[in-house]
C-alpha positions as CSV (number, residue, x, y, z in Angstrom):
1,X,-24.0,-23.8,-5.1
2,X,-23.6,-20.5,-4.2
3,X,-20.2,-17.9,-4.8
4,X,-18.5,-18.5,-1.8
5,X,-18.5,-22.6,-2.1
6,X,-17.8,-22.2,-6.1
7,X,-14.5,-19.9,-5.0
8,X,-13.4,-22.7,-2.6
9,X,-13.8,-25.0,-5.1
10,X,-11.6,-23.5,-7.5
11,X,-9.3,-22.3,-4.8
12,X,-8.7,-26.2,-4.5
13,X,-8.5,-26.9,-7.9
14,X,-5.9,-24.2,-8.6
15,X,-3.6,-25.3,-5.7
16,X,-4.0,-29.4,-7.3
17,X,-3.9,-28.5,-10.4
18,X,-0.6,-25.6,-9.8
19,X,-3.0,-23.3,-11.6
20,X,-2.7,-19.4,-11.9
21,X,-6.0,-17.6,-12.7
22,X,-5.3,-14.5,-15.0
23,X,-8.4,-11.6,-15.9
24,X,-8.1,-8.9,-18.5
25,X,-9.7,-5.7,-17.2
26,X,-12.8,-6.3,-18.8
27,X,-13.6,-9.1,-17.0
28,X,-16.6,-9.3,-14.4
29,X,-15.8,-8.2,-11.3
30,X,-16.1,-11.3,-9.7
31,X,-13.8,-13.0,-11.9
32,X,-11.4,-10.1,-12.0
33,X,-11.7,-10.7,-7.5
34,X,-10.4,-14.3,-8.1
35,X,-8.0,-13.7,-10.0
36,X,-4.0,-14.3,-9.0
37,X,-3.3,-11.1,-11.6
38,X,-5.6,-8.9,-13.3
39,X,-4.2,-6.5,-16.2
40,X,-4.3,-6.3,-20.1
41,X,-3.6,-8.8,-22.7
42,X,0.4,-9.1,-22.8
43,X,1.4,-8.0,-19.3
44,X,-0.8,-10.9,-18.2
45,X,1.1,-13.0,-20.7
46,X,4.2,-12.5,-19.8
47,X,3.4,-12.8,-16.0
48,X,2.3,-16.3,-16.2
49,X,5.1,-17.2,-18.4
50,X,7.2,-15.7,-15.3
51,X,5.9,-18.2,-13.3
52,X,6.4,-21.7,-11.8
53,X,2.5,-22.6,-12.5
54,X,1.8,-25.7,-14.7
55,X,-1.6,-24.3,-15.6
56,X,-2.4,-20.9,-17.3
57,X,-6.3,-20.3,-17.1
58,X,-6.8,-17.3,-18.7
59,X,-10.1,-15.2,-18.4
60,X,-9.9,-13.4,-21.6
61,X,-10.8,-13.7,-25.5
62,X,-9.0,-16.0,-27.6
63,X,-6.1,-14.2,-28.6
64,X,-5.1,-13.6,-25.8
65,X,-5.1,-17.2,-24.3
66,X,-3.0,-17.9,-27.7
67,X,-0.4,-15.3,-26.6
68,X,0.0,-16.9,-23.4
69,X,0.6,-20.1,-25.2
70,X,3.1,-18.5,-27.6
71,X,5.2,-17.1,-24.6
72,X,4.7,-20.3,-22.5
73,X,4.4,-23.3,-24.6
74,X,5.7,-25.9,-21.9
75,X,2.3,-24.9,-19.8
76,X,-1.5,-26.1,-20.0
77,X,-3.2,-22.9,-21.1
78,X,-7.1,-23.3,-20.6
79,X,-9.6,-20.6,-21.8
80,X,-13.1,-21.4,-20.0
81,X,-15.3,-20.1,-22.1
82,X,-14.6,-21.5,-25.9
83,X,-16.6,-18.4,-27.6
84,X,-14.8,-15.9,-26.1
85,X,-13.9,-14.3,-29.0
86,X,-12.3,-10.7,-30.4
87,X,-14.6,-9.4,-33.3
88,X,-11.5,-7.2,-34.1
89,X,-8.8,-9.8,-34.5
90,X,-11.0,-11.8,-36.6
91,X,-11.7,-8.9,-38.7
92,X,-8.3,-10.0,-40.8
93,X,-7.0,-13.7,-41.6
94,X,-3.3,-15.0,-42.5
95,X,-4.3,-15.3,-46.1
96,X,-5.4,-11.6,-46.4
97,X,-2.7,-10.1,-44.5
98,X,-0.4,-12.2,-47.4
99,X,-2.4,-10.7,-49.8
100,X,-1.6,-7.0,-48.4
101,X,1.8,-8.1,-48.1
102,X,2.0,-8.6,-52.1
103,X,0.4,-5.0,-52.8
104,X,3.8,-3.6,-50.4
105,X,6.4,-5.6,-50.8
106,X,9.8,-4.5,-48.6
107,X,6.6,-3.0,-46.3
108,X,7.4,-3.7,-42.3
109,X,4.3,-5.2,-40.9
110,X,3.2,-4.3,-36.9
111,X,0.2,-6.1,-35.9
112,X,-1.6,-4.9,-32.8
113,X,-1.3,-7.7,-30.2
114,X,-4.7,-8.0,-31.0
115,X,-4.4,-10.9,-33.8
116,X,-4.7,-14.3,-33.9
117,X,-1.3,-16.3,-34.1
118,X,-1.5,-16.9,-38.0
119,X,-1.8,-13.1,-38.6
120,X,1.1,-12.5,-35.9
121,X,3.2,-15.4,-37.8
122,X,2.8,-13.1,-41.2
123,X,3.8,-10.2,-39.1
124,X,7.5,-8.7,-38.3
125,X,6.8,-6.7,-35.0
126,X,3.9,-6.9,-32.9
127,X,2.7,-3.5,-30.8
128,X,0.4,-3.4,-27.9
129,X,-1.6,0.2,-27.1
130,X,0.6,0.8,-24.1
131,X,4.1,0.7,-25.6
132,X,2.9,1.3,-29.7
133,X,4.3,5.1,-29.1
134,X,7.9,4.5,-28.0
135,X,8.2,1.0,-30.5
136,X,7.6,3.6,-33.3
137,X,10.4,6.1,-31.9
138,X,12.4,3.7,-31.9
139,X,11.9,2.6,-35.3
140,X,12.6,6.1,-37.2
141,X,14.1,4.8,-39.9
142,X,11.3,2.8,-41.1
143,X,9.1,4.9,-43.2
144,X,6.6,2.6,-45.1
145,X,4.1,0.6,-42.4
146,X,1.3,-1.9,-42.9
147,X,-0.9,-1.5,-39.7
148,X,-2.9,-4.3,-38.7
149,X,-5.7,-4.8,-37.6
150,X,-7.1,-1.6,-35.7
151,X,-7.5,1.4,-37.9
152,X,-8.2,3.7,-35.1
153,X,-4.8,2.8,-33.3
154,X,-3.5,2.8,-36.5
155,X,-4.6,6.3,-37.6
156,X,-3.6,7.5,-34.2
157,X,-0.2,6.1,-34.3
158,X,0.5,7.2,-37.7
159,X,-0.2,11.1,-36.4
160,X,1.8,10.5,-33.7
161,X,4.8,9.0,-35.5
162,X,4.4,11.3,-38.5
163,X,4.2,8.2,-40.4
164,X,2.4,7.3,-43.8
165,X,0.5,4.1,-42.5
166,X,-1.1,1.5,-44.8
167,X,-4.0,0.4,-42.6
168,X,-6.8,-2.6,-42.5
169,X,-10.3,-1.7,-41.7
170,X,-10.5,-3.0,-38.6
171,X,-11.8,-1.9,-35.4
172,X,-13.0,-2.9,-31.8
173,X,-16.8,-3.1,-31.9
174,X,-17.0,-1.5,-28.2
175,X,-14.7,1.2,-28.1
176,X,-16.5,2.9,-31.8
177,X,-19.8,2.7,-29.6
178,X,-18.4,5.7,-27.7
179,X,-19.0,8.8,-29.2
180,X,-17.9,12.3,-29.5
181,X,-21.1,13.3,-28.1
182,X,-21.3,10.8,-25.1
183,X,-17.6,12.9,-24.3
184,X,-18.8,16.3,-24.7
185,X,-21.8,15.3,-22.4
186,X,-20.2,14.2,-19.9
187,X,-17.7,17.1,-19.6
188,X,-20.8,19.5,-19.1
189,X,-22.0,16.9,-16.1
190,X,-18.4,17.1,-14.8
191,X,-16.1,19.9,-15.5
192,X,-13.4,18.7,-13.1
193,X,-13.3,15.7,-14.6
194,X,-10.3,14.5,-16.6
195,X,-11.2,12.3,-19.9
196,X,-9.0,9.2,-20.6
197,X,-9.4,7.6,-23.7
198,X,-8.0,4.6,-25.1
199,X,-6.9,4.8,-28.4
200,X,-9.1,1.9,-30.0
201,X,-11.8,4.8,-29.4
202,X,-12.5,7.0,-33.0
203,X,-10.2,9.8,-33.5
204,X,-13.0,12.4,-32.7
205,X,-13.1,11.0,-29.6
206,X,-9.5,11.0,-29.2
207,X,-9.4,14.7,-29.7
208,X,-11.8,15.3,-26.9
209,X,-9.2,13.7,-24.6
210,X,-7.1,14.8,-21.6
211,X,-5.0,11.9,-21.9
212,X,-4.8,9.2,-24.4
213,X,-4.0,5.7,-22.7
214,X,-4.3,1.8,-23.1
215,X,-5.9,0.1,-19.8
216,X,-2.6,-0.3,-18.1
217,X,-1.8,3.3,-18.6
218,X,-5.3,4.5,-17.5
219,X,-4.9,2.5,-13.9
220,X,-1.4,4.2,-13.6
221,X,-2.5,7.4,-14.4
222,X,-5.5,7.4,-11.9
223,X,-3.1,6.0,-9.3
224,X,-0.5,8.7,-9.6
225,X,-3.1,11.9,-10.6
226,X,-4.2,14.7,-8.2
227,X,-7.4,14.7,-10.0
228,X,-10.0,13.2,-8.0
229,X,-13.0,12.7,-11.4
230,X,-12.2,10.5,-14.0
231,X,-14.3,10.3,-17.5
232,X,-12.9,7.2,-19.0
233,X,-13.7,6.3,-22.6
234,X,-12.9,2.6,-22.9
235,X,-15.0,-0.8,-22.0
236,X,-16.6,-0.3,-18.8
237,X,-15.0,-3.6,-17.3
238,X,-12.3,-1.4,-16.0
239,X,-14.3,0.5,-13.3
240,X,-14.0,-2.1,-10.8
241,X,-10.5,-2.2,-10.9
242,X,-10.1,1.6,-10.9
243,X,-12.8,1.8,-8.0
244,X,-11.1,-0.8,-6.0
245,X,-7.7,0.2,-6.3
246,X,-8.5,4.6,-5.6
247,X,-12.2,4.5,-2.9
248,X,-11.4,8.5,-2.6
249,X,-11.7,8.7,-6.4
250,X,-15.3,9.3,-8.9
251,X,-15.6,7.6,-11.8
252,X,-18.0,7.9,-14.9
253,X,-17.6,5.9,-17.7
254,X,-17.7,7.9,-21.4
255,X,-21.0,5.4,-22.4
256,X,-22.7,2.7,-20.9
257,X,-22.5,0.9,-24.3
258,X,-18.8,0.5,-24.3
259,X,-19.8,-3.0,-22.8
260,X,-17.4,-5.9,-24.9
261,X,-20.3,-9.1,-24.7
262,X,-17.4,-11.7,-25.4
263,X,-15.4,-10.0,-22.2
264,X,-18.5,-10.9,-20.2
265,X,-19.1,-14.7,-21.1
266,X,-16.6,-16.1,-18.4
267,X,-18.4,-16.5,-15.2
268,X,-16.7,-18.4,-12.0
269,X,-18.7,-21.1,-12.7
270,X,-17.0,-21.7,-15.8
271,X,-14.1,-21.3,-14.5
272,X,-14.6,-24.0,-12.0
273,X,-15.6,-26.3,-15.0
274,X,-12.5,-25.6,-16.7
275,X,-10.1,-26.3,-14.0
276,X,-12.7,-29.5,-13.3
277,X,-12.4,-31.1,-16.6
278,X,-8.9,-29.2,-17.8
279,X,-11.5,-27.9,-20.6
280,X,-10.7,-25.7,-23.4
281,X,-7.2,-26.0,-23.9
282,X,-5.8,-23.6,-26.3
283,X,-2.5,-24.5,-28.7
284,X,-0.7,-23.5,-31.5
285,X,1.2,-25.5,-34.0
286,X,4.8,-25.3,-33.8
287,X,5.9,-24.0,-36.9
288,X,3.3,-20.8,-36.3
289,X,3.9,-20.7,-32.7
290,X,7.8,-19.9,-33.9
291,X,6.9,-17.3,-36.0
292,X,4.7,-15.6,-34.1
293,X,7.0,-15.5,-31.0
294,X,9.7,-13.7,-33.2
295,X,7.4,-10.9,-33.9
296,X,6.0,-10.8,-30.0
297,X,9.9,-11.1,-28.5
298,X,11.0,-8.2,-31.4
299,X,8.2,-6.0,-29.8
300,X,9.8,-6.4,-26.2
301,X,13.3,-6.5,-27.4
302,X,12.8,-2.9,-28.5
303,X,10.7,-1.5,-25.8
């Protein structure tokens, strides 16, 4: 079965089935193409709770196919492949982030959106990269912060704040394969370029930066820029997506490396087998599903 007949298929399948077919911007091109909405982890969230489908498969990792659940319990949320995991979020459980919590007590907790449901239950606010900025302007009268789990955003968000942070060693296994040197090289191949980096990347790298954005803000900053070369310094997924939506614009990605493996594991064929057999079906229990929704609706309440 080739492309074309495995897209008809699940073009069928989605309208039986009153599916909507979501892609983070990491995904592979073709999956990002078949896609209803294509976009980062919470925007595509709160999209499919938005709408009238019964079915939520989202072509992500597994946090993010929990979030969707969390906003949009009443609907079937399917994740096709089972394994596609964040290294990241499972860098830190619910039983260490308690643990944390003991060491600061009277502490706020943010957790990047980024985390598994248990660690988001533990949590009091949750942040995403795009809006982590204005939720801590907002929040000036909070002065002592347990950051979880990134320690990149984290150490970026506490400079930018002016914040003492209390942060977890975590980080994104992609983003810290971009280095300071992969930047610097690729400003002596293109001089005109701008660099946007996203701010899961190491500070160095940050520093070497035009523009410091999360993958929503790097497609609206390309969209709206006079600047016709972009360096971008995030996982190389999101060069379809900036291709396809500016053909008069050059892009070169800060490091081939910057490639996330788990982002890659959904294919359409998978997709097609999810929708087929309503395979893997992702929930979470009620009482942390509650919780965790308290610190995601906090987030949006503020920003």
């Amino acid at each position: 079965m080739d492309d074309k007949q495995i897209i008809e298929k699940i073009d069928k399948l989605k309208k039986e089935r009153n599916a909507v077919i979501l892609a983070h911007n990491y995904q592979r091109p073709e999956v990002q193409d078949i896609a209803d909405f294509s976009g980062d982890s919470l925007a595509l969230s709160r999209i499919a709770a938005d709408t009238d489908a019964d079915v939520i498969v989202f072509c992500g990792v597994h946090f993010m196919a929990e979030t969707a659940y969390i906003l949009s319990p009443e609907k079937t949320v399917l994740l096709p492949d089972v394994h596609s995991g964040c290294p990241m979020a499972d860098m830190i459980t619910a039983d260490q982030l308690r643990e944390l919590k003991k060491s600061r007590p009277g502490a706020t907790v943010i957790a990047y959106v980024n985390t598994t449901a248990e660690v988001k239950a533990e949590t009091d606010i949750c942040c995403t990269s795009g809006n982590a900025v204005k939720l801590l302007d907002k929040l000036k009268d909070i002065e002592d912060i347990i950051f979880v789990p990134d320690k990149y955003l984290g150490s970026y968000l506490s400079k930018k704040s002016g914040k003492e942070f209390t942060l977890w060693n975590g980080y994104c296994p992609t983003h810290v394969k971009i280095q300071p040197e992969d930047i610097i090289e690729k400003k002596k191949a293109y001089p005109d370029a701008k660099v946007l980096a996203h701010p899961e990347c190491t500070q160095a790298v940050l520093e070497l930066a035009d523009e410091v954005l999360s993958t929503e803000g790097i497609c609206r900053y390309v969209k709206e820029t006079n600047v016709k070369e972009i360096i971008f310094a995030t996982e190389i997924g999101i060069m379809h997506r900036l291709m396809k939506e500016n053909p008069d614009k050059k892009f070169y990605p800060a490091s081939e490396a910057a490639e996330c493996p788990n982002m890659k594991k959904i294919t359409l064929e998978k997709i097609l087998w999810s929708l087929e057999s309503m395979q893997h079906e992702i929930k979470v229990p009620d009482e942390i599903c509650k919780k965790a929704r308290s610190a995601v609706d906090r987030m949006i309440e503020i920003v």
